[in-house]
N, C-alpha and C positions, 0 to 999 in steps of 0.2 A: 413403511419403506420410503425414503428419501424420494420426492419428488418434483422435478420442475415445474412450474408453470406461467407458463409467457404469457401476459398483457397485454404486450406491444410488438410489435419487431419493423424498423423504420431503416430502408436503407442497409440491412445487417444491425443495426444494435437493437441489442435484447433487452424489454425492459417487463422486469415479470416478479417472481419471489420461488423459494425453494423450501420446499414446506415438507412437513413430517418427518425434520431431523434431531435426530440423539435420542438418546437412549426410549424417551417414553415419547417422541414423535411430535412436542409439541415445541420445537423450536421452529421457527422462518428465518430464513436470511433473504435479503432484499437484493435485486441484481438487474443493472450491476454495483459490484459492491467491493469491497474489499476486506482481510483478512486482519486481526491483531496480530500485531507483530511480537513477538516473545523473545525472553532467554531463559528456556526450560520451565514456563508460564508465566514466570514474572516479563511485564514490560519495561524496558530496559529503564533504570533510575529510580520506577516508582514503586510504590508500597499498594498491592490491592485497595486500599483506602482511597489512597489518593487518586489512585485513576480510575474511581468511579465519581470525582469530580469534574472528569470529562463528559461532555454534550457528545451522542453517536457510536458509542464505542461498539465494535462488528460485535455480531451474536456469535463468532466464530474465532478463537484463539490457533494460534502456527508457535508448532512445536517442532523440533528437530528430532528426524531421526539416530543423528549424533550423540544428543545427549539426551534420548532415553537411552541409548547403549552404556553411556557413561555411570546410567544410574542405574543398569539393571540389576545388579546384585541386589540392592539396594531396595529395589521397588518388589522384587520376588519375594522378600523375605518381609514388608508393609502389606501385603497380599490385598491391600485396598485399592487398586487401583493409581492411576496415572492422577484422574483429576483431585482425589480425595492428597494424592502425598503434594501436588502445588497448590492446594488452596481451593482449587476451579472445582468443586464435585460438579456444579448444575450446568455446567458450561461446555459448551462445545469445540473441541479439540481436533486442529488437521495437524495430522504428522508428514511432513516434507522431509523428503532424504536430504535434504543439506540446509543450509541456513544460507540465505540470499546474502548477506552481506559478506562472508566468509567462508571459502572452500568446505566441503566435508569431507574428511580422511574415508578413504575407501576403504572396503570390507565390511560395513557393516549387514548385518540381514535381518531378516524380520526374525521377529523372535513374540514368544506368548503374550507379551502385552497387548499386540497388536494384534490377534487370532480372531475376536469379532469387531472388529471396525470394517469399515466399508470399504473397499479396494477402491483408489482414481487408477484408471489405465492412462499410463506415460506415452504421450508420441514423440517419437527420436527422428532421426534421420539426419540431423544436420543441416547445409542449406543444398544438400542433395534434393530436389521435386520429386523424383521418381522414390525416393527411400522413404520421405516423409508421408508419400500418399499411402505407400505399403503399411508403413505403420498406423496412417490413420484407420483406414480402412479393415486389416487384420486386431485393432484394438476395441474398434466398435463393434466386432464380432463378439467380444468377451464378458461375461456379465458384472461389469461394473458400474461403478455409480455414477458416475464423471467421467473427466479427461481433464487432464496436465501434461498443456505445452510449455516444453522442454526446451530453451538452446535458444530461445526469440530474441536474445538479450545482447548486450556486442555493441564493436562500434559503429559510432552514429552514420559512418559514411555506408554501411550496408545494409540502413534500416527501409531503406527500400525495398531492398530485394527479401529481406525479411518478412516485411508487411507483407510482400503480393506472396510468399512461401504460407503465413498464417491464414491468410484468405483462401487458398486454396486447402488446406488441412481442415478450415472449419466447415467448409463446406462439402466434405466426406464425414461429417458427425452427423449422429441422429440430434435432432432439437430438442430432443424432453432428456436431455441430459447434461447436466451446466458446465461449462468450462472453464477450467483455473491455467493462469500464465503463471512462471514465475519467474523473477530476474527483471523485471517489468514495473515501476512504480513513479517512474517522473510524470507527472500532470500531463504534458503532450503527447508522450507514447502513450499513458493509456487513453486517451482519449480516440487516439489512433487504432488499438486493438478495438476498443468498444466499437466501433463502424466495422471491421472485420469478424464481431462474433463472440467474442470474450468474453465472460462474465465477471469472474472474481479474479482481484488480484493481491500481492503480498502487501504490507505494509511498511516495510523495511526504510522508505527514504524519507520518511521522517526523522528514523531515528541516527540515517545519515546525518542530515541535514542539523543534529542537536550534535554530535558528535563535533561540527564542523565550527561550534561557536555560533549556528545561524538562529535566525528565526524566519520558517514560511510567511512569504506575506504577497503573496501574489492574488491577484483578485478572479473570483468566480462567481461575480454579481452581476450578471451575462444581460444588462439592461442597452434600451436603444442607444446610447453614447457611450459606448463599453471605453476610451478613452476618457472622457467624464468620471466615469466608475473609477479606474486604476487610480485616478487621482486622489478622489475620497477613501479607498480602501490604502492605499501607503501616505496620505498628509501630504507630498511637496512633489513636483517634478521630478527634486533630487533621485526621491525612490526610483524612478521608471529611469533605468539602467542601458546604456547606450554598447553597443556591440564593442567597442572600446574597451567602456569600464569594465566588461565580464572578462576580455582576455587578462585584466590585469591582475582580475583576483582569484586564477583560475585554481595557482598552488597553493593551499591550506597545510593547518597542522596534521592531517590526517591523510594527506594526498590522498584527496577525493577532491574532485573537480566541482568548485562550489557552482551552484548553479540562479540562472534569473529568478528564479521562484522564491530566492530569500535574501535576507539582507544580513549583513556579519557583526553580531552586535561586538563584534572585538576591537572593530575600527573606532579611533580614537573623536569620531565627530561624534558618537551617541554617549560620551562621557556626560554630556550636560543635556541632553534629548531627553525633556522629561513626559513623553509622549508613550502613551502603550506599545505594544511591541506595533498592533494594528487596531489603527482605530475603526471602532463601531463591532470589533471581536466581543463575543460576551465569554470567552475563555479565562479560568482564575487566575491564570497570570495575566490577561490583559486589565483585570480588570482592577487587578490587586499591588500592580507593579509597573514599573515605567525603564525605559529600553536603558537609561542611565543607570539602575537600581544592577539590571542584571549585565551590562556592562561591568560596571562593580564585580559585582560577582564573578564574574569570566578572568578577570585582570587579577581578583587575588586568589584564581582558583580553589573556591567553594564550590561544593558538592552540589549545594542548592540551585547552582545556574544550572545546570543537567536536568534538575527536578521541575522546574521552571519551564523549561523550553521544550521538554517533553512534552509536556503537558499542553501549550500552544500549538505545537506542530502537529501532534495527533489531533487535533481539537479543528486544527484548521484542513489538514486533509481528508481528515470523517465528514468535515463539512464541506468538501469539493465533492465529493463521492453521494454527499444528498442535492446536489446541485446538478449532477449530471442527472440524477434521475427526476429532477424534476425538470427539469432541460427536456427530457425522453416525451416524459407526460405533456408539455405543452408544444411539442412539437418546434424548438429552438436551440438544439443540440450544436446547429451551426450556428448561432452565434456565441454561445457557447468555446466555441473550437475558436472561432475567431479570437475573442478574448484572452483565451491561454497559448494562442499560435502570437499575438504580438509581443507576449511578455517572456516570450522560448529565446534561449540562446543557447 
């Protein structure tokens, strides 16, 4: 049976692993941690091949409850299972009623695929306090394996009142059972759940972030001159992004509001930038290619800038998410925060 067990707990963040998950009980996931982010188990762009040439990838893949619906005819009559028809048999699979980046059409329900997996109980409420508590509280009653907070997600002007809403929901959960957000994936909010209780979260804004033409490159080498660090981790000044320049590049082709944590390799100064996307990355695109190269590739619209930047931004958020927990372990989480709160816009 699926098991939590805490390590640490500093302040509210939980630093621990979650052991004796899937089927024969010998998976761990590390937490806090985050989820693979999927389109019906493929990761968006890449080929299983290729993105086991990622450093960190979650022991946990995020599948849509949408489309296994889509593929249930499909999957009833393969009678193999969910993992065996994507490729994943050894792999550990959450099913999310909706996919984070994109609405999910209502109606769907559980249906046989899902008959022995593990229930997470959802808490609702809205930014109702008194509905949220009900739901915390009448869901920790129930025997499931987890909790999934629901609705934390929104705009930045109410992320306050959000935060002190999540602090108060988590602390009506029992501890020995982990908790997943969803809708939640920028560098400084989760940073800000992990202090309120959170454990696991989606993976999704990486593959925002490749969508957007960008590449991650914000730093989480949380050393005593964390100004110093931003320097070596983006090459020049230029990188480190002035409140200015973020309003001016707010509308992309994707209207998604690009954000300080990456840099747009579409902009015409990285035509001749023969520098890795980030220096001192040991990611196969960093180490294989240069921000002109995949520049290129963005400008004549090949496939491969996708396959590329994929592979960087997963590469580089797996590796923020081993940093907070080593962060947890030496007791430097705030500086930490500090570092990713100056590079926040």
């Amino acid at each position: 049976r699926m098991k939590l067990n805490l390590t640490k707990v500093v302040n509210g963040c939980r630093l621990g692993k979650i052991q004796n998950v899937g089927k024969t009980g010998d998976h761990i996931i590390d937490i806090p941690g985050c989820l693979l982010y999927t389109k019906t188990g493929s990761a968006p762009h890449l080929t299983h091949q290729t993105l086991h040439n990622i450093h960190g990838i979650p022991a946990m893949a995020q599948l849509t409850l949408s489309s296994l619906a889509e593929h249930h005819e499909v999957l009833a009559e393969y009678k193999k299972g969910v993992g065996n028809f994507i490729g994943m048999p050894e792999s550990l699979l959450y099913c999310s009623l909706q996919d984070p980046v994109s609405p999910c059409p209502a109606g769907y329900v559980t249906n046989k695929v899902l008959q022995k997996s593990i229930i997470i109980g959802v808490i609702e409420g809205g930014d109702v306090m008194e509905e949220r508590l009900r739901s915390a509280r009448e869901t920790a009653k129930r025997p499931v394996g987890g909790f999934l907070l629901d609705g934390f997600y929104g705009n930045p002007a109410t992320l306050e009142t959000r935060l002190h809403l999540l602090s108060s929901v988590t602390a009506e959960l029992p501890e020995d059972k982990p908790r997943l957000i969803c809708g939640v994936s920028r560098p400084d909010e989760v940073l800000e759940c992990i202090e309120r209780g959170v454990d696991l979260f989606e993976s999704f804004f990486p593959y925002l972030v490749t969508e957007r033409g960008c590449a991650l490159a914000f730093s989480f080498d949380y050393q005593p001159n964390p100004e110093k660090t931003l320097l070596q981790q983006n090459g020049t000044q230029e990188e480190i992004k002035s409140v200015d320049q973020i309003e001016k590049i707010k509308t992309t082709d994707c209207n998604q509001e690009m954000t300080s944590f990456e840099i747009n390799l579409k902009e015409k100064r990285y035509q001749e930038d023969f520098n890795p996307l980030v220096k001192g990355c040991s990611c196969y695109s960093c180490k294989n290619h240069t921000r002109a190269y995949i520049h290129h590739l963005l400008v004549t619209n090949e496939l491969l800038a996708g396959v590329l930047l994929m592979m960087h931004n997963f590469e580089h958020y797996f590796g923020f998410f081993q940093s907070i927990r080593e962060a947890l372990k030496s007791d430097r989480l705030a500086q930490l925060k500090e570092l990713i709160r100056r590079q926040a816009c």
